[in-house]
C-alpha positions as CSV (number, residue, x, y, z in Angstrom):
1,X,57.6,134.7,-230.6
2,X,57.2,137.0,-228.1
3,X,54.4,139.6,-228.3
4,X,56.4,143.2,-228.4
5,X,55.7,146.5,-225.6
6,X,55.8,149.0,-228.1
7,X,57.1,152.9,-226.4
8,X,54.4,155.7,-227.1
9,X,56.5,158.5,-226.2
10,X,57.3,160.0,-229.3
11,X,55.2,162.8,-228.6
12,X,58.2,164.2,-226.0
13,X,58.6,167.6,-226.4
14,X,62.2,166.3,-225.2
15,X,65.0,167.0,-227.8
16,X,68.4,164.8,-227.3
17,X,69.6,164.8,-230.8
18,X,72.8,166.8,-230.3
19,X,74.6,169.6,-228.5
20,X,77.0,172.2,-229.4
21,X,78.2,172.8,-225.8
22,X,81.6,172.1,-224.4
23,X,82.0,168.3,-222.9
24,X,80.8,169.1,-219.4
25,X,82.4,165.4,-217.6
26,X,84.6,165.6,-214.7
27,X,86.3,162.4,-213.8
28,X,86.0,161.0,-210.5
29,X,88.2,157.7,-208.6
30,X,85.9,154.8,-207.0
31,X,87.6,152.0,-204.7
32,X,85.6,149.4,-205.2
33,X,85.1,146.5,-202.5
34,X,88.0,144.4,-203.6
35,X,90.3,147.5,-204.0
36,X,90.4,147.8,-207.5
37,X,90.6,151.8,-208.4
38,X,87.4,152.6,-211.4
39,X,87.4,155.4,-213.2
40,X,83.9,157.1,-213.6
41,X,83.2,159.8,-216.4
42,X,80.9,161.6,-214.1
43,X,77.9,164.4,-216.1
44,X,76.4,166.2,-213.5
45,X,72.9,167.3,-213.5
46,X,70.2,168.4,-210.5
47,X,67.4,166.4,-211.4
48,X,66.4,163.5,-209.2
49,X,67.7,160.5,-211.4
50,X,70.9,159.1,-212.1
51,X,72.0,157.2,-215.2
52,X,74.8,154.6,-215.2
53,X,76.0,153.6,-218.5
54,X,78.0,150.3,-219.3
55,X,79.4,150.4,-222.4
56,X,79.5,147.0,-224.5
57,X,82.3,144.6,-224.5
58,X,83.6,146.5,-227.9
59,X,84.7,149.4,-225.5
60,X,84.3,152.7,-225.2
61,X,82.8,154.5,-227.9
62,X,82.7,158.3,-228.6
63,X,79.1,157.9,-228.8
64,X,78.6,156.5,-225.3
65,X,80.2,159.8,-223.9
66,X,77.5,162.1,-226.1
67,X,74.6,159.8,-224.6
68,X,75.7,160.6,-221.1
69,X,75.8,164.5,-222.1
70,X,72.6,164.6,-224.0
71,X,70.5,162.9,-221.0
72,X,72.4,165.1,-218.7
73,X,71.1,168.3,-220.3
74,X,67.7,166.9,-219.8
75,X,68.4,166.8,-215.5
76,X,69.4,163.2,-215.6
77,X,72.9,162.7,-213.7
78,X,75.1,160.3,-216.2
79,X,78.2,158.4,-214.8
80,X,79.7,155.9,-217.8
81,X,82.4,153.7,-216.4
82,X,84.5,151.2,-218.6
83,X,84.6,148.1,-216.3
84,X,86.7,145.8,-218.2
85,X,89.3,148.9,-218.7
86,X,89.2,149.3,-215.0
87,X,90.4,145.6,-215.1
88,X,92.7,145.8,-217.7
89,X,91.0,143.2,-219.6
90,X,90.9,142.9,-223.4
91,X,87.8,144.5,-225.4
92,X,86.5,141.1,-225.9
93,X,83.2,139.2,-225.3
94,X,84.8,136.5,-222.4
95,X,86.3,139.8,-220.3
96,X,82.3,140.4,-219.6
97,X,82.6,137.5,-218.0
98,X,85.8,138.2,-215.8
99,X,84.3,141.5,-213.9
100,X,83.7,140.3,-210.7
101,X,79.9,141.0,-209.4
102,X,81.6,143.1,-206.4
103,X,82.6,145.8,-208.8
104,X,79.3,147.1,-210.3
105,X,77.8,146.3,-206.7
106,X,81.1,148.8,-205.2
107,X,79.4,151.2,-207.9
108,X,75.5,150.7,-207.1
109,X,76.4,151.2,-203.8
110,X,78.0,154.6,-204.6
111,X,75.4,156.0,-206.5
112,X,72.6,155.1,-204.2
113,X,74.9,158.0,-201.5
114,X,73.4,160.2,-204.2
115,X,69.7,160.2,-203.5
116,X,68.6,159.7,-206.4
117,X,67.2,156.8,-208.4
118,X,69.3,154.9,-210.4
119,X,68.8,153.6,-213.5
120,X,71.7,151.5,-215.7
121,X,72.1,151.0,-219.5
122,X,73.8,148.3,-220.7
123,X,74.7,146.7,-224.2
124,X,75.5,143.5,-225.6
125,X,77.6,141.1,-223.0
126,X,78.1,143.8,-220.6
127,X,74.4,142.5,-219.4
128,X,76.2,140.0,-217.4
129,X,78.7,141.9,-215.0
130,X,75.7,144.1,-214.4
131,X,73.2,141.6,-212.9
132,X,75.7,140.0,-211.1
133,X,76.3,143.2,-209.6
134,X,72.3,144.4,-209.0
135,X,72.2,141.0,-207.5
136,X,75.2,141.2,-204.7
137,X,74.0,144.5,-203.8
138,X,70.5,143.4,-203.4
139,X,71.8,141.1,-201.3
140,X,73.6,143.7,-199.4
141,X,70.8,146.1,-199.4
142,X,67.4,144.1,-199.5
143,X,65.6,146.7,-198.6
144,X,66.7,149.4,-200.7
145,X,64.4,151.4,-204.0
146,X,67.5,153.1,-205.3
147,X,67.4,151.0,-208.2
148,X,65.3,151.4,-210.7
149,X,65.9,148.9,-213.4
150,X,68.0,148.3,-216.2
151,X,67.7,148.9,-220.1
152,X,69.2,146.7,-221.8
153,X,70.1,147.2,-225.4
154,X,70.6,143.6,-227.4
155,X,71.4,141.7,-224.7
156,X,73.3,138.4,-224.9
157,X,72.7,135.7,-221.8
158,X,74.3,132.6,-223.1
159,X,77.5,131.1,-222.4
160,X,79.0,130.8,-225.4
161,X,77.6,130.2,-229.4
162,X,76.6,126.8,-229.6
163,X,77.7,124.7,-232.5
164,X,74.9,123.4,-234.7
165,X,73.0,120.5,-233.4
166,X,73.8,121.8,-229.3
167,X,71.3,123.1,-227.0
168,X,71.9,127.2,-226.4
169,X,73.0,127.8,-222.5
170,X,71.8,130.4,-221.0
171,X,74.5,132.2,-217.8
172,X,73.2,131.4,-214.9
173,X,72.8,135.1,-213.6
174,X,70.0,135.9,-216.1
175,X,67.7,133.2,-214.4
176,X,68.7,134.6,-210.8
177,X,67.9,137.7,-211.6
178,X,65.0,140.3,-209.8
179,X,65.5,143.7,-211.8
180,X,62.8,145.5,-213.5
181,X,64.2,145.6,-217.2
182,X,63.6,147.0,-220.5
183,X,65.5,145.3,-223.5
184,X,65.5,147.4,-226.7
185,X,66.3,144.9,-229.2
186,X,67.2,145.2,-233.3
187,X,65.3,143.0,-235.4
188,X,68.4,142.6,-237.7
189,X,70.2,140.8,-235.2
190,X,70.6,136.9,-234.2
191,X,69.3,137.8,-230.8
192,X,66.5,139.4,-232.2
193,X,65.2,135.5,-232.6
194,X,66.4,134.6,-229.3
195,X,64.5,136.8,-227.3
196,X,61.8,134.4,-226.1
197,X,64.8,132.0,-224.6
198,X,65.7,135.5,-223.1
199,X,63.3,136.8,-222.0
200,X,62.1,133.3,-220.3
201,X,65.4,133.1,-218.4
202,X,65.0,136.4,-216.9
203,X,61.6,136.4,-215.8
204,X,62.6,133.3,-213.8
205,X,63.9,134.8,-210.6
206,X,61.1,137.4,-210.5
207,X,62.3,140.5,-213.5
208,X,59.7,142.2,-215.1
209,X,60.9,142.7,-218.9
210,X,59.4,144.9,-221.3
211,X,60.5,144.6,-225.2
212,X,61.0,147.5,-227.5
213,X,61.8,146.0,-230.9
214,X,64.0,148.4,-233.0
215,X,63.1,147.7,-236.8
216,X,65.7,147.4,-239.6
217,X,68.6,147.7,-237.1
218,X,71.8,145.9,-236.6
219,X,73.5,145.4,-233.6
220,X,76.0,148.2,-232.5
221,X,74.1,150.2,-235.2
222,X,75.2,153.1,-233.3
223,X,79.0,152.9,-233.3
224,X,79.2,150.5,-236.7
225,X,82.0,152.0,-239.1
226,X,79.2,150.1,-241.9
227,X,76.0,151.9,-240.1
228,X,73.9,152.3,-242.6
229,X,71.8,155.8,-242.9
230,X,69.3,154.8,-241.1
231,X,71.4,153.2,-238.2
232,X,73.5,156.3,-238.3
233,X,69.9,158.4,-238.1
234,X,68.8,156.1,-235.2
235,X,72.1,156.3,-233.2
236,X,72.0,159.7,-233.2
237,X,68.2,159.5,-231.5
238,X,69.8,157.1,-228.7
239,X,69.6,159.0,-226.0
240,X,65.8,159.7,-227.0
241,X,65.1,156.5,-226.6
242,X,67.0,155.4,-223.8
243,X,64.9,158.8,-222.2
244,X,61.7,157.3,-223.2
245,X,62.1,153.5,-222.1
246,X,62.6,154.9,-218.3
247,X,59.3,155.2,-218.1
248,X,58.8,151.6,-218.7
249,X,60.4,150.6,-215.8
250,X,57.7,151.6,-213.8
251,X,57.8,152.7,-210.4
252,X,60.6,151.8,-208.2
253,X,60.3,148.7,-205.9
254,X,62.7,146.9,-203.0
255,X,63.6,143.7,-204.6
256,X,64.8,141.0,-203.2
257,X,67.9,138.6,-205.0
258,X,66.6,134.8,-205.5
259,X,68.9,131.7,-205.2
260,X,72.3,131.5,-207.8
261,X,72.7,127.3,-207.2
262,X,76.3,127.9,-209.0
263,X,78.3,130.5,-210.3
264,X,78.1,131.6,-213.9
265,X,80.2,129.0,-216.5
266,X,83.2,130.9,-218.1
267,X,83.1,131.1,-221.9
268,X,85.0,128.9,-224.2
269,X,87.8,130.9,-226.4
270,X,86.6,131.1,-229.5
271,X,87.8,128.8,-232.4
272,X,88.9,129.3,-235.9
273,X,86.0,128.1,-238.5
274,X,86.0,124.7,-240.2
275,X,83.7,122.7,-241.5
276,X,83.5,119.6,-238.9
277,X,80.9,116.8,-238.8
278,X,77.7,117.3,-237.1
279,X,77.0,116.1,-233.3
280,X,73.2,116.5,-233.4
281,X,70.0,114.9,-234.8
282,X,71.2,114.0,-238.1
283,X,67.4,114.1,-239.2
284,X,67.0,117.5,-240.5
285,X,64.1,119.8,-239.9
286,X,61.7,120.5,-242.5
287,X,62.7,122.7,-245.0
288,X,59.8,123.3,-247.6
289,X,59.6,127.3,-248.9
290,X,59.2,129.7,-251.7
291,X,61.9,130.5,-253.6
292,X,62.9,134.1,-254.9
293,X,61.3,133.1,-258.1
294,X,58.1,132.0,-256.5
295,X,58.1,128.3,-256.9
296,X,58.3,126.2,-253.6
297,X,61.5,124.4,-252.6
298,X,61.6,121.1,-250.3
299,X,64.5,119.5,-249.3
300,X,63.1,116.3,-249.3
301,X,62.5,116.3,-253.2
302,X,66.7,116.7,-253.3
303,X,67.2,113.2,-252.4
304,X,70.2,111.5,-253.9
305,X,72.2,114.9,-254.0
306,X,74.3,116.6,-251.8
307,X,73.2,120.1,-250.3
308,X,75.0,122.1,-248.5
309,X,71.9,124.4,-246.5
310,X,72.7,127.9,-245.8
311,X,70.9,130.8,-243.5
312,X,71.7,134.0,-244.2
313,X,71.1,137.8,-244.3
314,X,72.4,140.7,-246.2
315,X,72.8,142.6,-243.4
316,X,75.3,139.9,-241.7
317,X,79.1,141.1,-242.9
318,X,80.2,136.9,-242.8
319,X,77.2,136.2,-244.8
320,X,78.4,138.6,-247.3
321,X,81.9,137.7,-247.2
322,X,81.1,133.4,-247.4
323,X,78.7,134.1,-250.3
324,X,81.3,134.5,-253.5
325,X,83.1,131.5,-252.2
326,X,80.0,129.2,-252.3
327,X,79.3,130.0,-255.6
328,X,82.3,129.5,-256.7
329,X,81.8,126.0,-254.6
330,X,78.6,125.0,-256.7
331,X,80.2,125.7,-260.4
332,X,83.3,123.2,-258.9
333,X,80.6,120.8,-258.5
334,X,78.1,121.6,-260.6
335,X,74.0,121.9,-259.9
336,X,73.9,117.6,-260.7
337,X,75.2,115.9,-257.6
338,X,75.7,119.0,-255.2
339,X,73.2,121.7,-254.8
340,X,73.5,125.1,-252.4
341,X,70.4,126.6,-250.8
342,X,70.4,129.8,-249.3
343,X,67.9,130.4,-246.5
344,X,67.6,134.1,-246.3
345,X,66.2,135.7,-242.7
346,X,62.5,138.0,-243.4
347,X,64.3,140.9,-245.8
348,X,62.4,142.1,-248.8
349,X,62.0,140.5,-252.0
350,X,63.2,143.6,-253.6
351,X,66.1,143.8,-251.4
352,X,67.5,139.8,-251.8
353,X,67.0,140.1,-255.6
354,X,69.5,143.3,-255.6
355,X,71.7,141.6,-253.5
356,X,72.1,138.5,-255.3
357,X,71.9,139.8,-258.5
358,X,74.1,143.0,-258.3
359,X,76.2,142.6,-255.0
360,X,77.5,138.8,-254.6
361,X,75.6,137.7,-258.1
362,X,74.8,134.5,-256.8
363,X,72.7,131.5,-259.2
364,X,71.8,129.1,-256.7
365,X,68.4,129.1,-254.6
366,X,67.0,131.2,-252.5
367,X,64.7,130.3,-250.1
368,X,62.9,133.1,-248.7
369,X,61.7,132.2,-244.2
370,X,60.0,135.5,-243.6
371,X,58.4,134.9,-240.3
372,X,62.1,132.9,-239.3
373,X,59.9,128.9,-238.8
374,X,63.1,126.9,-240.4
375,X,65.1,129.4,-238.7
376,X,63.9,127.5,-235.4
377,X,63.5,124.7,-236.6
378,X,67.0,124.6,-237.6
379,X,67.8,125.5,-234.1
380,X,69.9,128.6,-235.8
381,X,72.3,130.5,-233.3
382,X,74.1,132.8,-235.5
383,X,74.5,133.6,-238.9
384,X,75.4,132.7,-241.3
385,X,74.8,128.8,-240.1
386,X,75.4,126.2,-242.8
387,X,74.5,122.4,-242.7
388,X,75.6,119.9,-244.8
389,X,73.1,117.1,-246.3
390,X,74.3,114.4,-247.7
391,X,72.8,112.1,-250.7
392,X,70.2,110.2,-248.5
393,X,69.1,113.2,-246.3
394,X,71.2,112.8,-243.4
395,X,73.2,116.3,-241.8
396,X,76.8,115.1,-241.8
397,X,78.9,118.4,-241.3
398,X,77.7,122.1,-239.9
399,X,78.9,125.1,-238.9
400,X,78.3,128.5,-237.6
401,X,80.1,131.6,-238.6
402,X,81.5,132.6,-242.6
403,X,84.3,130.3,-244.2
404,X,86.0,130.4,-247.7
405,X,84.0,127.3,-248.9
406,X,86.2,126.5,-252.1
407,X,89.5,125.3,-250.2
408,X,90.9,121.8,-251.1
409,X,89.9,120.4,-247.9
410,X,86.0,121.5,-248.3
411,X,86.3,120.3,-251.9
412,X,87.4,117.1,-250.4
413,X,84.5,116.7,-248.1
414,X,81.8,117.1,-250.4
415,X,83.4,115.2,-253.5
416,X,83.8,111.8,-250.7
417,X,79.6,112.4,-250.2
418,X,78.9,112.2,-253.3
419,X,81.1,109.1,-254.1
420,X,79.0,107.5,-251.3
């Protein structure tokens, strides 16, 4: 893994927790190149920088207007625009994809009128239209230091989810990319153990990335409706942050775009969950760990059974909503012939005994990764991820995301491995 930058700002006398005063935004029209008319919520400021901010492909929140106000109040210019809303696309993931590069390189161009430098915040898939756009206005303006870099907040490069057993793509703008960037990323987060594949990709066409690892955060933990205190505590010191990681950008610098062979691949629509048999290795990784109760588990010693292998996290709502289910599953089947494991992601000991014991009140094993090994050995995407083992150690089915694992057809599946 990755070695992480860590800020040491925290001394800034700066304080961007709040403000009382009336929202100060005017709205202003931009034509872009292709003639599409954006919106910009524009929060004006006289200091010498200028903040762009892309929301995430969830939209709009409240929160991403308070961010622009709070770093305005500090002297930093704040423009947020709503691309896909521009576009009349649909607040999902794949409309990232649909923003053509010539919109946020319409808007790059605009702000670099200004003056001042610009720096852009992005979150999630939003990443993409963004350095599509730095790229076609490098192109356009190779000798330009208007733009400073771009913080990225849990960023998300691939094409699509893989299923289990396929090789992760990443989009072809991250690799043909030359932007100085700073990714703040939550550890409690599937990209949190993606970040090396990341982070490789974009340092391929010349970025410099620094890493700021958020602990004990979720993704969107500043909009969730299910932020936890401490997410809620840590969205409300956004801006803060987002203030602080400017400065490791590092100075600005005219950067030239390298070669895109072909044009990013668009997304696959996403696919309702079943269980369906497995197109990878069917040798599974080894899988040999402590359990919650301190003895060590190997899959290998579970010969002649059936064992349906599960990663998971508390934190993950499907993992949460899947776990009753599987339970249920293993007293249909019984611990003789069919046994679950549960490969929990680095939490707590304290914290996976409450959970199992007073939330879901689970019986079967627990396997406890805390430094996430099986996790890549396992080549896990997403959570949960579940594989399927059948009696002589061979993966026959997986999938990623949660599922009601007691339905007729699941029962089915499993019962017709263990008559094998």
């Amino acid at each position: 893994m990755i070695k992480h930058q860590a800020a040491l700002l925290f001394c800034c006398s700066v304080c961007l927790t709040g403000s009382a005063l009336a929202d100060p935004a005017q709205n202003r029209t931009l034509i872009t190149s292709d003639k599409t008319e954006i919106t910009l919520r524009v929060y004006p400021a006289t200091g010498k920088q200028l903040f762009i901010w892309q929301p995430s492909e969830h939209g709009t929140q409240s929160i991403d207007q308070r961010l622009a106000q709070q770093l305005a109040e500090q002297g930093i210019e704040s423009w947020v625009i709503d691309l896909a809303e521009s576009y009349f696309l649909p607040t999902i993931e794949s409309s990232m994809d649909s923003i053509p590069a010539s919109a946020y390189a319409s808007l790059l161009t605009d702000a670099a009128k200004s003056g001042k430098e610009i720096i852009v915040g992005v979150s999630g898939r939003a990443v993409i239209p963004v350095l599509r756009g730095a790229r076609q206005w490098q192109l356009a303006q190779p000798r330009s230091r208007a733009l400073r870099g771009v913080i990225m907040l849990s960023p998300n490069v691939f094409t699509r989810t893989p299923d289990p057993g396929e090789a992760a793509e990443i989009m072809p703008i991250a690799e043909a990319s030359n932007v100085s960037l700073v990714i703040l990323q939550p550890d409690k987060s599937p990209w949190y153990w993606k970040l090396e594949q990341t982070v490789t990709a974009l340092r391929h066409g010349g970025s410099s990335v620094a890493i700021w690892r958020l602990a004990d955060l979720r993704d969107r933990f500043y909009f969730r409706p299910d932020a936890t205190e401490q997410e809620r505590q840590a969205g409300e010191q956004l801006a803060l942050k987002l203030y602080q990681a400017i400065t490791l950008l590092g100075p600005r610098v005219a950067r030239l775009a390298p070669t895109l062979k072909s044009d990013a691949p668009t997304r696959t629509a996403k696919q309702d969950r079943v269980l369906t048999a497995y197109r990878g290795n069917p040798i599974p990784a080894e899988l040999k760990l402590p359990t919650l109760d301190h003895k060590i588990m190997d899959l290998q010693s579970l010969h002649g059974k059936v064992v349906l292998v599960n990663f998971w996290a508390s934190w993950c709502p499907p993992c949460v909503f899947e776990m009753p289910s599987m339970q249920r599953l293993q007293d249909h089947f019984g611990p003789g012939s069919f046994v679950i494991l549960g490969v929990n992601m680095a939490e707590q000991e304290s914290i996976i005994n409450d959970f199992v014991h007073h939330q879901v009140k689970i019986n079967f094993p627990i396997l406890l990764d805390q430094d996430g090994t099986a996790l890549q050995r396992w080549q896990v995407f997403a959570f949960p991820t579940s594989y399927v083992v059948d009696k002589k150690g061979k993966i026959r089915y997986a999938l990623f995301g949660g599922l009601e694992w007691d339905t007729p057809d699941i029962q089915q599946k499993i019962a017709a491995l263990i008559q094998e």
